[in-house]
C-alpha positions in Angstrom: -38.4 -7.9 26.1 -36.5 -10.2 28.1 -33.0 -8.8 29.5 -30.4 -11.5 30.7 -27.0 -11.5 32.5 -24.5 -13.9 32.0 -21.9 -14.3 34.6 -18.3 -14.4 33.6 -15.4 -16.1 35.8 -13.4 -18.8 34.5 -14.9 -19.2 31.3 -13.7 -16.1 29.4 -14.5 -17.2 25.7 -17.6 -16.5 23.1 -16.7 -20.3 21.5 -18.3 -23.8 23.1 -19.6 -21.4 26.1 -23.0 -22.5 27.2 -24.1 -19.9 29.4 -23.7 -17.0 27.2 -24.7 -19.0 24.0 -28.3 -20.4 25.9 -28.2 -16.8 27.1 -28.2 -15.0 23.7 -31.1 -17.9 22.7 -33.4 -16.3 25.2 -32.5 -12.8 25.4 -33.9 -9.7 23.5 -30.4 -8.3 25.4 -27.6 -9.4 26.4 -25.1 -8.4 29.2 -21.6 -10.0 29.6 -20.8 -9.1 33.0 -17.5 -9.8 34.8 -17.3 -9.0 38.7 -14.3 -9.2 40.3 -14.6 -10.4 44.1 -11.1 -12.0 44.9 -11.8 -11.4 48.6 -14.8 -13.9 48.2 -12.4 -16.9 47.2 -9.8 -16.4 49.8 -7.4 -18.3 50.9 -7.0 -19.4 47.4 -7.8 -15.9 45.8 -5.5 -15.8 42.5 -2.0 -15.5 42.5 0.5 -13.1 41.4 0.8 -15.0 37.5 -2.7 -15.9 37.2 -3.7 -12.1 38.0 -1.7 -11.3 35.1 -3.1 -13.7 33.0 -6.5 -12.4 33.9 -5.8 -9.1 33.3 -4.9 -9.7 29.2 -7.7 -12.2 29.0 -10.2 -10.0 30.2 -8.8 -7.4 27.7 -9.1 -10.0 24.9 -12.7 -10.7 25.5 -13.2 -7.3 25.9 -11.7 -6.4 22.1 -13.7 -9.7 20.9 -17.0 -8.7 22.1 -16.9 -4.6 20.9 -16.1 -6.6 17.7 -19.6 -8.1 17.7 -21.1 -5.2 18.7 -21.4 -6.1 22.4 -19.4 -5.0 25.8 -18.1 -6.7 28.7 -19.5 -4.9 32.0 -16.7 -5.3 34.5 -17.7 -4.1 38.3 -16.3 -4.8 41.4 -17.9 -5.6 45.2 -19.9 -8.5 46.5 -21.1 -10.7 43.5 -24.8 -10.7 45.0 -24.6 -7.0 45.7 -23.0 -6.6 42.2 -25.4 -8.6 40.3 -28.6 -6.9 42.5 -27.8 -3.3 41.6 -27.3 -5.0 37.7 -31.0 -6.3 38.2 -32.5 -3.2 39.1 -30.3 -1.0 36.6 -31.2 -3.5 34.3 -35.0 -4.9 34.7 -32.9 -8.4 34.1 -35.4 -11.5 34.4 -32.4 -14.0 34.2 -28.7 -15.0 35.3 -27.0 -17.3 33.3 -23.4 -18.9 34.3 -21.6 -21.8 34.2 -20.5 -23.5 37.0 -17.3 -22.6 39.0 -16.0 -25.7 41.1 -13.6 -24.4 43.7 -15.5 -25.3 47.3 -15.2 -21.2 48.2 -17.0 -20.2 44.4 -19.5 -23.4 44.6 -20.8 -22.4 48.3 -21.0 -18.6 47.0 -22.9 -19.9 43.9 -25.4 -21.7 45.6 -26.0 -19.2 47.9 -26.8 -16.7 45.0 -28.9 -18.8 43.3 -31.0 -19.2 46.0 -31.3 -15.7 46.7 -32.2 -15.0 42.9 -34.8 -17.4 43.0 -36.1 -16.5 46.3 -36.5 -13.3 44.4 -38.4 -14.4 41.0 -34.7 -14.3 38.8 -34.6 -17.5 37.0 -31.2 -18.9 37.2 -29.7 -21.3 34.4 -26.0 -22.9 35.2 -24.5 -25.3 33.1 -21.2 -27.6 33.6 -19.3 -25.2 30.7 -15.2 -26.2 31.5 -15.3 -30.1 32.1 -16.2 -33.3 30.0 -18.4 -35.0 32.9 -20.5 -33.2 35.8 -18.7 -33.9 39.0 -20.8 -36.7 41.0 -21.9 -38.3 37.7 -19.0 -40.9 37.5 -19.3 -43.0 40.1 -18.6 -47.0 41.2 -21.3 -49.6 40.9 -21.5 -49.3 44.7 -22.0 -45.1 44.1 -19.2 -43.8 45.3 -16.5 -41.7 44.1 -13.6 -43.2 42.5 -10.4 -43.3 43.8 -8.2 -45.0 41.5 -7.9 -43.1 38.1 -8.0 -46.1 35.6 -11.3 -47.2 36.1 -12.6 -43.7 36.7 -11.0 -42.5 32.8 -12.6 -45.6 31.9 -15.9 -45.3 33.0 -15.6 -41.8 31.8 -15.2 -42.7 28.1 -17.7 -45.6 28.3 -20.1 -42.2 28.6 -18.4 -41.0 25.3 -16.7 -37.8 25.1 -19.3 -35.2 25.1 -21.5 -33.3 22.4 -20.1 -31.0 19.6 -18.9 -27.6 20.5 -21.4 -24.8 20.7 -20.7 -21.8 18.0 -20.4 -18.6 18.9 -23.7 -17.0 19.2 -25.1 -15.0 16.6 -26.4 -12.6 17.8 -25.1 -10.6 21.5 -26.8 -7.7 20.8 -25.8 -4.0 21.8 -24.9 -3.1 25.6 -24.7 0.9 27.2 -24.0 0.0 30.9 -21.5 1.7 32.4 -18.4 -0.5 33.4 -15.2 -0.3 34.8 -11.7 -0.8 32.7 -10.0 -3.2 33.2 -7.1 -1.6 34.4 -9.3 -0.6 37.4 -8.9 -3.7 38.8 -4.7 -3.2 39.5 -4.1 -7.0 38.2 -0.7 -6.2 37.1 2.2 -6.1 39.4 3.7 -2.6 40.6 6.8 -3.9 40.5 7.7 -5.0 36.6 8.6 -8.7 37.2 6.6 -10.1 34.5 8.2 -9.3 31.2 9.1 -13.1 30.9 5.4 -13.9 31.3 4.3 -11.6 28.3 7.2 -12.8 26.3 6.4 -16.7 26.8 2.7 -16.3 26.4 -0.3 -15.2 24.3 -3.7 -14.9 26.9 -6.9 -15.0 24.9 -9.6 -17.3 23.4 -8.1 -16.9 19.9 -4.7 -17.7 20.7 -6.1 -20.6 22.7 -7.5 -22.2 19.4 -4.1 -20.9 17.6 -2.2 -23.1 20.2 -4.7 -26.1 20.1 -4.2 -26.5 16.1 -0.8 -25.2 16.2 -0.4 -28.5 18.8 -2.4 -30.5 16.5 -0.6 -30.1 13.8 2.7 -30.3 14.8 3.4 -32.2 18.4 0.6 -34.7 18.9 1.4 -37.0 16.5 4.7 -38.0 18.8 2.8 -36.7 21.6 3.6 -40.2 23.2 6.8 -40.7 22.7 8.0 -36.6 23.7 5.2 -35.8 26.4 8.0 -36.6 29.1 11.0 -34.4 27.6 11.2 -30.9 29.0 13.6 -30.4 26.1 11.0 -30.5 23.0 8.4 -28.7 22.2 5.8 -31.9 22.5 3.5 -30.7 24.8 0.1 -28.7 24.5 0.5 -26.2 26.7 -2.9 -25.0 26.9 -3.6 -25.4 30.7 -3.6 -21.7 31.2 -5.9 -21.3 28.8 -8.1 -24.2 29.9 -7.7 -22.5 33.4 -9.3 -19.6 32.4 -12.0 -20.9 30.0 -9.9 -19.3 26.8 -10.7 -22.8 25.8 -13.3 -25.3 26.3 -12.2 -29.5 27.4 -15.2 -30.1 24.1 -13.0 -27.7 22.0 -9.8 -29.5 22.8 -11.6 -33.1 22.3 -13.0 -32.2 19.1 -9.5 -31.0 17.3 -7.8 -34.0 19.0 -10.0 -36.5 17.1 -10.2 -34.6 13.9 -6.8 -34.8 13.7 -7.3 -38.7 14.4 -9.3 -39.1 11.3 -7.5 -37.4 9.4 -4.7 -39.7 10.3 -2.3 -36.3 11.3 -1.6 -38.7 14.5 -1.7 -42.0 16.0 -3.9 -43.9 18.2 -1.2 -43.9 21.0 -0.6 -40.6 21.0 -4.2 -39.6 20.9 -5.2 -41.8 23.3 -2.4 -40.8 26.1 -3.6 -37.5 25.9 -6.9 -37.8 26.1 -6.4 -39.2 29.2 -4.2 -36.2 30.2 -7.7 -34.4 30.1 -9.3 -37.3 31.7 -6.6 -37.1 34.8 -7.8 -33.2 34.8 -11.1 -34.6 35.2 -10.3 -36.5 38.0 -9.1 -33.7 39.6 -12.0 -31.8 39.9 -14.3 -34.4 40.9 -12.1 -35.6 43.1 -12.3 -32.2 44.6 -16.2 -32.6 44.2 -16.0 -35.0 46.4 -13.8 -34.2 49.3 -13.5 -29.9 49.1 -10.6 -30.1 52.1 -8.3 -31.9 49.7 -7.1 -28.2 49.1 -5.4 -28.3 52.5 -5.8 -32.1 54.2 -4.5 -34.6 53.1 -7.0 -37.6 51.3 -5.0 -40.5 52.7 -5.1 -39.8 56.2 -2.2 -41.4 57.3 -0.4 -38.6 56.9 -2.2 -36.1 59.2 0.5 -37.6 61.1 3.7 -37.3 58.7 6.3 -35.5 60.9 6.9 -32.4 58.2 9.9 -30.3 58.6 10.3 -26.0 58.5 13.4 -25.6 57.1 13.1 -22.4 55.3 17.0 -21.8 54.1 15.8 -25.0 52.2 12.5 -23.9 50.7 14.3 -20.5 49.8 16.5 -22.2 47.5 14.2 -24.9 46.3 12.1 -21.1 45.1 15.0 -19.7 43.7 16.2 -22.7 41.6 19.5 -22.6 43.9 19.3 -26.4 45.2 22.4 -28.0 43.3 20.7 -30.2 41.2 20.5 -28.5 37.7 16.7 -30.1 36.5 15.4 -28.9 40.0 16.9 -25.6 39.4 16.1 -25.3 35.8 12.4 -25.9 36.5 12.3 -23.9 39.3 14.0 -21.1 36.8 11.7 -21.3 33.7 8.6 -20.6 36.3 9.6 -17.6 37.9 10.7 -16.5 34.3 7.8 -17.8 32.5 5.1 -18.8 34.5 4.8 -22.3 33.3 7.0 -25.5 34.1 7.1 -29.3 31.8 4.7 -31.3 33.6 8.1 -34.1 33.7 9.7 -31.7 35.9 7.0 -30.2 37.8 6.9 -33.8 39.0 10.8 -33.9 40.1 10.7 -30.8 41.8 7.6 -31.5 44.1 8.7 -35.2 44.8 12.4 -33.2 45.8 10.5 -30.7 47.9 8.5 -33.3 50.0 10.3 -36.3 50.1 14.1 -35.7 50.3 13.2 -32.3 51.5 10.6 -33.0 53.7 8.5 -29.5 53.3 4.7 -30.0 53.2 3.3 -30.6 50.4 1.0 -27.4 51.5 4.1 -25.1 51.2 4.5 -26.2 47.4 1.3 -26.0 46.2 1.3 -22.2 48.3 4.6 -21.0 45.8 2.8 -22.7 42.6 -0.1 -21.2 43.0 1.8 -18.2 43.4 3.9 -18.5 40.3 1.9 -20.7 37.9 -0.2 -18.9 34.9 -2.1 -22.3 35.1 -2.9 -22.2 38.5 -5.6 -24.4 39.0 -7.6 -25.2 42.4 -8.3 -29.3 41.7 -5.0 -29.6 39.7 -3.0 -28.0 42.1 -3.7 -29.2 45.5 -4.7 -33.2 43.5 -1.6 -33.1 41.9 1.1 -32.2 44.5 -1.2 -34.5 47.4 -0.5 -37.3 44.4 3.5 -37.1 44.3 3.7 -36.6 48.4 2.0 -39.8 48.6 -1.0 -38.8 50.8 -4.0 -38.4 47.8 -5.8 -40.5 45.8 -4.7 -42.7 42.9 -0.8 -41.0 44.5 2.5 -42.4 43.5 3.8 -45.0 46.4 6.0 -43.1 49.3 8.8 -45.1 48.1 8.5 -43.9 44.9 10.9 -40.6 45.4 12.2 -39.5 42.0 15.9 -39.4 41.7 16.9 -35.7 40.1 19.8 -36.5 38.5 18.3 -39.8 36.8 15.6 -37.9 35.5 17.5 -35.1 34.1 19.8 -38.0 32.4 16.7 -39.6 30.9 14.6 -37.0 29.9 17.1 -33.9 29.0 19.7 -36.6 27.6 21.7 -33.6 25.6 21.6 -31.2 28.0 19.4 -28.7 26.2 16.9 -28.1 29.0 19.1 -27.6 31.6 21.8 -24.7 29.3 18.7 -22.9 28.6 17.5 -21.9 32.3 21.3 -22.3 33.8 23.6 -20.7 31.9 25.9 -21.0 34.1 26.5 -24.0 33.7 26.1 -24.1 29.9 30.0 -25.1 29.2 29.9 -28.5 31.1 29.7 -31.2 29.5 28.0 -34.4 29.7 27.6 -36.1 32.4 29.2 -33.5 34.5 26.1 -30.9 33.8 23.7 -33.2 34.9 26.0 -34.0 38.4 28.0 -30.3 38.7 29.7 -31.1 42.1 31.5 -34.3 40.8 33.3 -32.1 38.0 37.2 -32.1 38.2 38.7 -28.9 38.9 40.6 -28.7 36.4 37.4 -29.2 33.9 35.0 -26.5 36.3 38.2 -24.2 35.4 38.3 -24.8 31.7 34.3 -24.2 31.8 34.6 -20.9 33.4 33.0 -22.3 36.4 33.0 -22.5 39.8 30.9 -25.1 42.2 29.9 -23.6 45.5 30.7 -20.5 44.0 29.0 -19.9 40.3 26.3 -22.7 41.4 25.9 -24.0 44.2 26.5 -27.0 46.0 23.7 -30.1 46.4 21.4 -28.4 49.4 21.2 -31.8 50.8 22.5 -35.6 50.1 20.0 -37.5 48.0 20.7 -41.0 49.3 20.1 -40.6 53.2 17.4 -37.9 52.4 15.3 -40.7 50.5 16.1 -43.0 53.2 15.1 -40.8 55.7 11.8 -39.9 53.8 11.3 -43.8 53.8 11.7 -44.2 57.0 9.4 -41.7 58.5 6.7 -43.1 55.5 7.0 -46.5 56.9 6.4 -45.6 60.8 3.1 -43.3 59.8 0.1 -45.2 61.5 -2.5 -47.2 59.3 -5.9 -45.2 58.9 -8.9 -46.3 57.3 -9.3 -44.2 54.2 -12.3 -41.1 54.5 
């Protein structure tokens, strides 16, 4: 009779999850085990949203497994303590789990495993919540890639993966005692969440619910609306892939079946497959250089002359800056979690470039305030619009806030819905508030500098200012 364990994290589904389905291939029984150690992945333990999020996933699986006749075991401690005391109470020959890729849950991993082994427990890991093994795509000369088109294209010369895995058959019955998950206080004491739980659904089925409902309806103009925070055109299933709800294979796999069955077009398809693939280069970007999370890759700017001005980060927080797309993204993710990938881009260029705040300091509130905070994308993504990562948008590239909102919220729509306030304007005063007459702000019910406030800072001289200081940074060879 051979007992096994398979070790939960970020990969909280029963669908396309290698671990647990190579687990229940070997076992006579089966034991789902969850152990949560947040003091273990410090200083990037989870944040306020994504502790939420965890909470109701964990509560999903939970309901999904009892349904098959199984159990999640949920304990709390030291993972190597946790999973020890689970060997002896459990005779368990085996620990199965897939691979976690943040540097604090890789070095903890490795260490485990070579404890279990050291102590006759076969371990079996797999690469469960990415297309490509980190280290495997590499340049001719063999080493990593630091431009993403030849990277995404040396990733689909490999093809896009195997089929996803079924569920397992068989997970067999499970009597160990466990904790609940309301044991492990995830949810906040004070209620600020309800606009969390009513803009999302946490769980592997409404993870698949999401991907068809995206396949069906947005991906065939997926294209043409990706950029427009206004629409509906997006997938928004990065919370769910942050969690493992959902598998990259799974996600792959509806996207091309809804190719040939001509639901969508080869342009749309293709732009966001490479969505995934820039996801990809993410991680194995953090693969490859694990202080990414904190240093910046091009370093050049070790020496960028950042500023504290906290009166301005307060109200780049609070969505009180002036300049409505800043605030309205700022707005829909303390209300919702979540924020349009268009305008996560504005609002972190705005942060580091006119305002001058380290691009540390951003990723900090994100990871914070995001359901789909996510390690690699986080810190690869706001090192790529500061201008100090890999593959990063130029320092003279400094988006323009009001141009954006002008081109990718054209009617409006996006910015009446998270500033009310300024609902009444119309165009092109609500995209530029502080050039409305008085006599219109009065008409509106409105009140600039009073109702909403002023522009926090001028955009021409701050971009000038940002260009400056980029320009005078000293020239570094690359790490």
């Amino acid at each position: 009779m051979k007992t096994c364990l398979v070790w939960l994290h970020q990969d909280l589904r029963l669908s396309d999850n290698p671990a647990l389905y190579h687990a229940a291939e070997a076992a006579d029984t089966l034991i789902p085990v969850y152990i949560h150690a947040p003091q273990e992945l410090e200083p990037w333990a989870p944040g306020a949203a994504s502790r939420w999020w965890c909470h109701h996933s964990l509560s999903t699986l939970q309901q999904a497994l009892h349904a098959r006749g199984s159990r999640l075991i949920i304990r709390r401690g030291a993972s190597q303590d946790v999973l020890q005391r689970l060997i002896r109470e459990t005779g368990a020959g085996a620990v199965y789990w897939n691979h976690r890729y943040a540097p604090q849950a890789a070095r903890r991993d490795a260490h485990i495993a070579a404890w279990l082994r050291a102590h006759d427990i076969e371990v079996h890991t797999y690469h469960g919540n990415l297309l490509y093994t980190p280290g495997s795509v590499l340049t001719k000369e063999h080493k990593p890639f630091r431009v993403f088109t030849p990277f995404w294209r040396a990733c689909r010369q490999q093809g896009l993966g195997a089929p996803p895995l079924p569920v397992p058959q068989r997970l067999g019955e499970c009597r160990l005692a466990s904790e609940a998950v309301e044991a492990l206080a995830l949810l906040p004491d004070i209620p600020w969440h309800h606009g969390l739980a009513s803009s999302w659904r946490p769980g592997e089925d409404n993870a698949l619910e999401q991907l068809q409902g995206f396949c069906d309806a947005a991906l065939a103009h997926y294209d043409a609306g990706r950029d427009r925070p206004d629409r509906l055109d997006t997938s928004r299933l990065s919370p769910h892939l942050a969690f493992g709800e959902i598998s990259p294979r799974q996600v792959v796999s509806a996207v091309l079946n809804a190719f040939m069955d001509h639901a969508t077009q080869g342009d749309s398809m293709d732009r966001f497959l490479s969505e995934l693939g820039w996801r990809e280069f993410a991680y194995h970007t953090l693969h490859h250089f694990p202080y990414a999370t904190d240093t910046p890759l091009n370093p050049r700017f070790e020496a960028f002359p950042w500023r504290d001005d906290k009166a301005l980060l307060r109200a780049w927080q609070q969505g009180k800056t002036g300049f409505p797309i800043i605030d309205a993204g700022m707005r829909q993710l303390w209300h919702s979690g979540w924020m349009h990938n268009r305008v996560r881009m504005i609002v972190a260029s705005f942060l580091t470039k006119n305002g001058l705040q380290p691009w540390q300091t951003g990723a900090r509130w994100f990871w914070d305030t995001l359901v789909d905070a996510d390690l690699a994308s986080n810190s690869f993504n706001w090192q790529w619009v500061a201008g100090c990562g890999l593959d990063a948008a130029p320092y003279f590239r400094i988006f323009n806030p009001v141009r954006q909102s002008e081109r990718f919220d054209p009617h409006g729509d996006y910015l009446r819905q998270w500033l009310p306030e300024l609902a009444q304007l119309p165009l092109p005063w609500l995209h530029r508030p502080w050039l409305t007459p008085a006599d219109v702000q009065h008409a509106c019910n409105v009140r600039i500098g009073r109702d909403y406030p002023a522009p926090i800072l001028d955009l021409n001289s701050s971009r000038k200012r940002a260009l400056n200081l980029s320009r005078q940074l000293p020239c570094v060879t690359n790490a």
